[in-house]
C-alpha positions as CSV (number, residue, x, y, z in Angstrom):
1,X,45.3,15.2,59.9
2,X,47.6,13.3,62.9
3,X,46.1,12.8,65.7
4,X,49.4,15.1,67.6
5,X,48.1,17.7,65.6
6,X,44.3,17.2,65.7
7,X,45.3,17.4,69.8
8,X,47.5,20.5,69.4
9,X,44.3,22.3,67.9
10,X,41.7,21.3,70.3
11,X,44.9,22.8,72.9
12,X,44.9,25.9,71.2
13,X,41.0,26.4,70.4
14,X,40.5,25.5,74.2
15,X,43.1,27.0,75.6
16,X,44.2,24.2,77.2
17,X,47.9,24.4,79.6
18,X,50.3,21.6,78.6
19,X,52.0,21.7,82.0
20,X,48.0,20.3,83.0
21,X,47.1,18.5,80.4
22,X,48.3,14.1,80.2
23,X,47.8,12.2,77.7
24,X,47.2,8.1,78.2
25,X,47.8,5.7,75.8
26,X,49.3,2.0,75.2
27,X,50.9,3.3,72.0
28,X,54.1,4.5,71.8
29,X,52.7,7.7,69.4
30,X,50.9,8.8,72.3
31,X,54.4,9.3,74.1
32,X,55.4,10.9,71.3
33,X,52.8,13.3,70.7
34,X,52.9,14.4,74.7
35,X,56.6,15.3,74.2
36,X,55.8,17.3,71.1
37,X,53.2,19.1,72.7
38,X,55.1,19.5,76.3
39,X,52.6,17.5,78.0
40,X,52.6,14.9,80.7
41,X,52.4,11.0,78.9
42,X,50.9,7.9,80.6
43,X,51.5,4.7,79.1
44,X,49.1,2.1,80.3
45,X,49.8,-1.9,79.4
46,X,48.1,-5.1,78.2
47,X,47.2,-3.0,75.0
48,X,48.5,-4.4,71.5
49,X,52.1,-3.2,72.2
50,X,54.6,-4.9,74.8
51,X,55.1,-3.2,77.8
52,X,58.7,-3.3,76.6
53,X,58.1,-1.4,73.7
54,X,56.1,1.0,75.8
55,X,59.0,1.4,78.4
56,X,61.7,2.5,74.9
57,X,59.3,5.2,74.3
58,X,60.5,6.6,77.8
59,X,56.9,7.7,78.6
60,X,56.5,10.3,82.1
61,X,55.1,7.0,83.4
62,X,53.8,3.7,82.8
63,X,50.9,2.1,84.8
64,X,49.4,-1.5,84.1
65,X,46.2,-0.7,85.1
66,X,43.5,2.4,85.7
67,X,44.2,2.5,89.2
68,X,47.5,3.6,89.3
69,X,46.5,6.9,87.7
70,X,44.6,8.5,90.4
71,X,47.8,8.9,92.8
72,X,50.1,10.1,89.5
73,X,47.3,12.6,88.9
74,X,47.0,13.6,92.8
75,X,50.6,14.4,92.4
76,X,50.4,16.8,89.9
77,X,47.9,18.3,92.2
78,X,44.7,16.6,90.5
79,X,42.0,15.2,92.3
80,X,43.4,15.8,96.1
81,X,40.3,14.6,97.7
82,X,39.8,11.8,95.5
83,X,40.3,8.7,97.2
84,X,42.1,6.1,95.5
């Protein structure tokens, strides 16, 4: 089983909203797999794949490091009192 559908189960068995649910990843399948599923994708680099390769996927966004996420997620309406 793919990991896109392995994902799509958990979803389902969960109950789990797309429109709230990101996936992060420095693999182009992970963009992939968001679109498929209608979620928000998060590429992150310095994994084994160029950032370049990362960028032709056409991710939702692409961060270089963990700390760019908190202020993508606050803007979804995540984690408002987080500071970053």
């Amino acid at each position: 089983m793919s990991k896109g559908e392995r994902l799509r189960l958990y979803m389902h068995r969960y109950n789990l909203n797309p429109s709230s649910t990101f996936i992060i990843g420095d693999m182009p399948v992970e963009t992939d797999i968001a679109r498929n599923l209608g979620l928000t994708s998060i590429s992150i680099t310095g994994g084994f794949v160029s950032a370049a390769r990362l960028e032709a996927a056409r991710p939702d966004y692409t961060i270089n490091n963990h700390h760019e996420l908190l202020p993508i997620l606050q803007g979804h309406g995540f984690f408002r009192n987080a500071e970053s």
